[in-house]
C-alpha positions as CSV (number, residue, x, y, z in Angstrom):
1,X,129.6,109.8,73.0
2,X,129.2,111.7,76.0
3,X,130.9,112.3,79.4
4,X,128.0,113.1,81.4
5,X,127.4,111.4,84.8
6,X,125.2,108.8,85.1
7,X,123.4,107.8,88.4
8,X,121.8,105.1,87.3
9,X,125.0,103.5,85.3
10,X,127.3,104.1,87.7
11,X,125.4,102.4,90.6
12,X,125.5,98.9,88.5
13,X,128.7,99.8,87.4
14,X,129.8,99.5,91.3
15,X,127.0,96.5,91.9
16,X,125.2,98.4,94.4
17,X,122.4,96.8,95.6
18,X,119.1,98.2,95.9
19,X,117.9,96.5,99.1
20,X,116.8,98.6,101.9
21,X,117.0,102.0,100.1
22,X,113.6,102.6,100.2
23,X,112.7,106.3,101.3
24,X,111.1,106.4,104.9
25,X,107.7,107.9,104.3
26,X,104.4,107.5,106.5
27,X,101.8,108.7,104.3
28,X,101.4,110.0,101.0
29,X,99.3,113.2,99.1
30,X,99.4,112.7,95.6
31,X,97.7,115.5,93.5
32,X,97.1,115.0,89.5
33,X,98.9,117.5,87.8
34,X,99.5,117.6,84.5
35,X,101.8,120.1,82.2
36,X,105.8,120.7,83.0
37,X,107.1,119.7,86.5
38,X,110.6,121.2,87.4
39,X,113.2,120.0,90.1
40,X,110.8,120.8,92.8
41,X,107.8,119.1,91.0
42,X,105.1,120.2,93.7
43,X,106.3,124.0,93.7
44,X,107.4,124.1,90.2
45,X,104.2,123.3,88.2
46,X,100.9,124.6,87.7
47,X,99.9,123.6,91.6
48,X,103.2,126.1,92.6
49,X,100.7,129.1,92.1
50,X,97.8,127.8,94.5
51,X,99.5,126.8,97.8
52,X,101.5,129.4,99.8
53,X,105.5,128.8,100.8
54,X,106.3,126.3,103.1
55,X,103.0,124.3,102.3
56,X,105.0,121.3,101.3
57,X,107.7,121.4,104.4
58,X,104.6,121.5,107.1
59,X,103.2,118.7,105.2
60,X,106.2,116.4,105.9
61,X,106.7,118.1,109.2
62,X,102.8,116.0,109.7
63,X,104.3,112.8,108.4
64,X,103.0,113.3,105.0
65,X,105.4,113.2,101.7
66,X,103.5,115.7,98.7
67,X,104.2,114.5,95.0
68,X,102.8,115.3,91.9
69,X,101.3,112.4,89.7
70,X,99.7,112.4,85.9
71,X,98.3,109.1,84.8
72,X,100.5,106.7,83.0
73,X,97.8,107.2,79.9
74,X,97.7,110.9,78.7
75,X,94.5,112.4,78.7
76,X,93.4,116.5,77.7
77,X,93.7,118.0,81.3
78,X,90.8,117.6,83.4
79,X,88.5,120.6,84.8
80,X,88.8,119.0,88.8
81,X,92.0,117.0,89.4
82,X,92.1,113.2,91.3
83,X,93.8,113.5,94.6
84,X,94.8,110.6,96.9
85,X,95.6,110.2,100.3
86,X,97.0,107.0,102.2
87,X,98.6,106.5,105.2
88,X,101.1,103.7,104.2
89,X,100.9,100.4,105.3
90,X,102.8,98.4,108.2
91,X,101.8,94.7,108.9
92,X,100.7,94.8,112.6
93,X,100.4,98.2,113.2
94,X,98.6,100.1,110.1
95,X,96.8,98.2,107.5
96,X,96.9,101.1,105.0
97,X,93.7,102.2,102.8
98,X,93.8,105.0,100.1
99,X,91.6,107.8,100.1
100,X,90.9,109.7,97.1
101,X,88.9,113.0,96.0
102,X,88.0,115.0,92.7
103,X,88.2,118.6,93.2
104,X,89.8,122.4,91.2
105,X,93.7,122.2,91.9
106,X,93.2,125.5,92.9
107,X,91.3,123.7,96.4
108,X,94.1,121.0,97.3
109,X,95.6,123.3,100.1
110,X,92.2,123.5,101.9
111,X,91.6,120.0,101.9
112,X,95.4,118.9,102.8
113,X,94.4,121.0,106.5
114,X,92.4,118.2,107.2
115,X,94.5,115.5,106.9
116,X,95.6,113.3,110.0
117,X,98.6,110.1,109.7
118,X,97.5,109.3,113.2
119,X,93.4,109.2,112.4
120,X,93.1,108.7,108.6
121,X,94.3,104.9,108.6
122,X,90.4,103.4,108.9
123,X,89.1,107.0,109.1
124,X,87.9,109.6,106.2
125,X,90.4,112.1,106.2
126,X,87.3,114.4,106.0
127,X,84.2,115.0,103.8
128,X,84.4,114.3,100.5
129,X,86.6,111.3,100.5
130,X,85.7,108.0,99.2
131,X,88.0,104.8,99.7
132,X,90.1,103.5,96.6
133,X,90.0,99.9,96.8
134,X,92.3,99.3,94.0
135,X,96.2,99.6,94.4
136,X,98.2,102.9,93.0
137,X,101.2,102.1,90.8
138,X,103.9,105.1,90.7
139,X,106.6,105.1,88.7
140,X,109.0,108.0,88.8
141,X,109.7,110.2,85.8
142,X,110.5,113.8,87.0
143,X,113.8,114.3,84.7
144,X,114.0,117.8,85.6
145,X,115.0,116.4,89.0
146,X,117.0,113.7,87.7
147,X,117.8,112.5,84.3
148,X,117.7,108.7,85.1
149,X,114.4,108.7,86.8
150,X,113.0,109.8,82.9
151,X,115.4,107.9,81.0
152,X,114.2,104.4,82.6
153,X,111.0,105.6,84.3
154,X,109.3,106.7,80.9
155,X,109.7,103.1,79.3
156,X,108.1,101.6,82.3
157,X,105.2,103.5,82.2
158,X,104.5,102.9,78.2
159,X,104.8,99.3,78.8
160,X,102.9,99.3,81.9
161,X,100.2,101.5,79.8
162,X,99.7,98.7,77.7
163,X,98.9,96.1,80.4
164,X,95.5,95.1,82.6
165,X,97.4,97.6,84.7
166,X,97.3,100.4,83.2
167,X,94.4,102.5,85.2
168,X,96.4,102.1,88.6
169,X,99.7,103.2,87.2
170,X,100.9,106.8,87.4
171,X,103.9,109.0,86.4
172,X,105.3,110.9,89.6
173,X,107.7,113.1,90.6
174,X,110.8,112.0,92.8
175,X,110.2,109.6,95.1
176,X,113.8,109.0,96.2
177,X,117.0,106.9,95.2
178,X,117.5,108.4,92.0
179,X,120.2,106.1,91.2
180,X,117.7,102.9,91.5
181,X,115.7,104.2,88.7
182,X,113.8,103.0,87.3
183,X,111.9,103.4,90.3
184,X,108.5,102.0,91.0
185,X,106.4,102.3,94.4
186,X,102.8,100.8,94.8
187,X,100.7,102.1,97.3
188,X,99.1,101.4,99.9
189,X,101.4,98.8,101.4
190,X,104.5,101.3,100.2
191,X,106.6,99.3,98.4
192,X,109.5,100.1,96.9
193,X,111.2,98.7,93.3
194,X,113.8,99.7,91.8
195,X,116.7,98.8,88.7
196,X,113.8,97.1,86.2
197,X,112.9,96.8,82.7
198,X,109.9,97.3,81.3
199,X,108.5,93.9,81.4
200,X,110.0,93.2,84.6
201,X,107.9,96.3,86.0
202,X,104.9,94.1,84.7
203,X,105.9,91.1,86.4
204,X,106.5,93.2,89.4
205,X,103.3,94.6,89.3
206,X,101.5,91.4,88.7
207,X,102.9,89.5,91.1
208,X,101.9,92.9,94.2
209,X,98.2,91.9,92.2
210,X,98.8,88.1,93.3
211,X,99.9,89.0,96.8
212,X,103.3,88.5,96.0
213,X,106.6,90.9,96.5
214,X,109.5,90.1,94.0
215,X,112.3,90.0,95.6
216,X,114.8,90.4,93.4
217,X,113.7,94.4,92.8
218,X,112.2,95.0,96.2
219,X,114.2,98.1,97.7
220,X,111.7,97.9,100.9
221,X,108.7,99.2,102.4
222,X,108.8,102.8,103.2
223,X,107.4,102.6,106.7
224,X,110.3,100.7,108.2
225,X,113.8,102.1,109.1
226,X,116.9,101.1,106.8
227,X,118.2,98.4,108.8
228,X,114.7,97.2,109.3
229,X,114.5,97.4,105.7
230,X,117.0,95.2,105.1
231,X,116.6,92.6,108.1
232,X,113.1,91.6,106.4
233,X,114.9,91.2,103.2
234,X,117.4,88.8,105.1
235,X,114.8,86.6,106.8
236,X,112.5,86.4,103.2
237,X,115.5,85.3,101.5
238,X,116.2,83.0,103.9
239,X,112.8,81.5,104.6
240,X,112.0,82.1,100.7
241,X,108.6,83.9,101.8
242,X,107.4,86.4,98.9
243,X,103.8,86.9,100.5
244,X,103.2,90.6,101.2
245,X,102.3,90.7,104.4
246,X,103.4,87.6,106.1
247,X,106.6,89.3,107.7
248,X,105.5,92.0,110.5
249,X,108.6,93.8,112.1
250,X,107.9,94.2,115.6
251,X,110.8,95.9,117.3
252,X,114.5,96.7,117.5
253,X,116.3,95.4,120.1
254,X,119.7,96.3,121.6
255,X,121.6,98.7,119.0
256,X,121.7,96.1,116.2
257,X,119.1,93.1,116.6
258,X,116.0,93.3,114.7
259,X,112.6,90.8,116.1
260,X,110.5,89.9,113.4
261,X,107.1,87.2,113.7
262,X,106.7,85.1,110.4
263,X,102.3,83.9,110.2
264,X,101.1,83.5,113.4
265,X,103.4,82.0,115.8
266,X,107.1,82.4,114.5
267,X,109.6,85.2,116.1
268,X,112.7,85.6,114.5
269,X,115.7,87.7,115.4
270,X,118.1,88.9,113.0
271,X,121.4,90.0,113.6
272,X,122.5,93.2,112.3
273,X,126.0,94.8,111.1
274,X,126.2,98.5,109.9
275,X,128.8,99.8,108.1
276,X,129.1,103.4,106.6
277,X,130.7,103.4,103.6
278,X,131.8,107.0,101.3
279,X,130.9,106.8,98.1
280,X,133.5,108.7,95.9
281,X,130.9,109.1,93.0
282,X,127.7,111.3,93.3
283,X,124.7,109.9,94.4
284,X,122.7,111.8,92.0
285,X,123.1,112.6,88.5
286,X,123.2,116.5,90.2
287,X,125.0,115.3,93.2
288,X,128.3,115.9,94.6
289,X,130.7,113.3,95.1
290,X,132.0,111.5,98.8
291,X,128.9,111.0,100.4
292,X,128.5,108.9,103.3
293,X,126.2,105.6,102.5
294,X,125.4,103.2,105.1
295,X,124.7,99.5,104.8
296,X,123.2,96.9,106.9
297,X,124.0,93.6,106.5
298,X,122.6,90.5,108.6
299,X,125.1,88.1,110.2
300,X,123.0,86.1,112.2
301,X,119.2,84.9,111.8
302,X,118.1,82.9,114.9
303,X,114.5,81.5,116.0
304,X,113.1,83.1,119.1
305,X,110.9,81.1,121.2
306,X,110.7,76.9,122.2
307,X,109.1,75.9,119.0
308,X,112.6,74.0,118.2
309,X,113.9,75.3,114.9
310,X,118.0,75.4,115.6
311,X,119.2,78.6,115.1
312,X,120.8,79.8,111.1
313,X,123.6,81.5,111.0
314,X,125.0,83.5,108.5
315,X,127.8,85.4,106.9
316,X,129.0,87.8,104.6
């Protein structure tokens, strides 16, 4: 028996849902490094000594989150490392392709000069990049940062390593929402999972391969705002759409209504509440306790446009 905190437990243990706690993140560097990671995975492992202080903070001062990732099946630790690059997905504004390299770790800062959120999306980010056609599967398991994400993240990836899977699918180091764990993002459309099994990683993962999002694990897409998180989880739900790309989020309006196009020809505005709630219990298995938490919540889901669908209301 033991009395340590549990992120991970105590977030079912209050039924806190996963949906729209996906980190906001525009693009993504993620450098193969293998050996220890410590709480600041990037700084604190054997890429710490080849980039200079402050490397990672100017990265996401350019829009660009810095992890570290080791593939899911353990291998003797390579000469040159595999680095990838992707500027993240957003239907209807960036389709999201992933760049990736082979080069010394000892070179990574050089080439991370180069790279450009705003030109990269159907650009090179430079020479020596080649386009991955094939999705990235990460799946958190830095438990030097937190316990949870190794604890569930670790199982994931062993069953994921036994799967047609397992060449897209990499450990990484915290990717946010500790409590969610295990969490799993796939790349490049940015999509967040979280609170899984093993095999219900796979199905996850299978059903991204078939074009599909499941629903039921989806924290969000990382390129969309909280509440814009959660009013495409609303208006899937309620239209009972899975496909991946079939809801595009095209604006907020006023302070709380969300407009979002369904295909080709369907607008949709969804109604949004906020409410900020303080949770008395850490966040984080090293977090401190009565932190704010908001929560969006839609109330009303109406058709925009003559095409005669009456409007849907909701409530919660």
């Amino acid at each position: 028996m033991t009395d340590r905190f549990v992120c991970s437990a105590a977030s079912c243990e209050r039924d806190e849902a996963v949906t729209a706690t996906a980190s906001q993140v525009k693009a993504w560097l993620m450098i193969e490094v293998h050996g220890a990671w410590g709480i600041n995975a990037v700084e604190e492992s054997a890429l710490g000594p080849h980039i200079p202080a402050g490397w990672r903070k100017d990265l996401s001062r350019r829009g660009i989150r810095a992890i570290c990732i080791r593939p899911a099946i353990r291998v003797p630790e390579p000469e040159n490392v595999r680095v990838f690059f992707v500027v993240a997905a957003r239907p209807g504004r960036t389709d999201g392709h992933i760049w990736t390299r082979t080069l010394p770790l000892a070179t990574v800062q050089y080439v991370s000069d180069e790279l450009d959120v705003y030109a990269t999306p159907w650009n090179a980010p430079g020479e020596g990049w080649e386009q991955h056609d094939d999705p990235v599967v990460l799946v958190c398991t830095n438990g030097r940062h937190d316990q949870c994400c190794a604890n569930e993240g670790r199982p994931v990836v062993r069953q994921l390593a036994t799967t047609r899977f397992a060449g897209a699918v990499w450990e990484c180091s915290h990717i946010g929402g500790d409590r969610f764990a295990a969490n799993l993002a796939i790349m490049p459309d940015s999509l967040y999972f979280g609170r899984m099994e093993p095999r219900e990683a796979e199905t996850i993962v299978a059903d991204y391969s078939d074009g599909r999002i499941n629903l039921a694990h989806y924290r969000g897409r990382s390129t969309l705002s909280y509440m814009e998180q959660a009013a495409e989880q609303a208006l899937r739900e309620h239209l009972g759409v899975d496909a991946v790309n079939e809801i595009r989020i095209e604006r907020i309006v006023s302070s709380n209504t969300v407009v979002a196009r369904v295909g080709e020809t369907k607008v949709y505005e969804i109604v949004m509440r906020r409410e900020t709630l303080i949770s008395v219990e850490p966040l984080t298995c090293r977090g401190t306790p009565n932190q704010r938490v908001d929560r969006f919540t839609a109330t009303e889901i109406r058709p925009s446009g003559d095409w005669g669908e009456p409007a849907h209301q909701r409530t919660s």
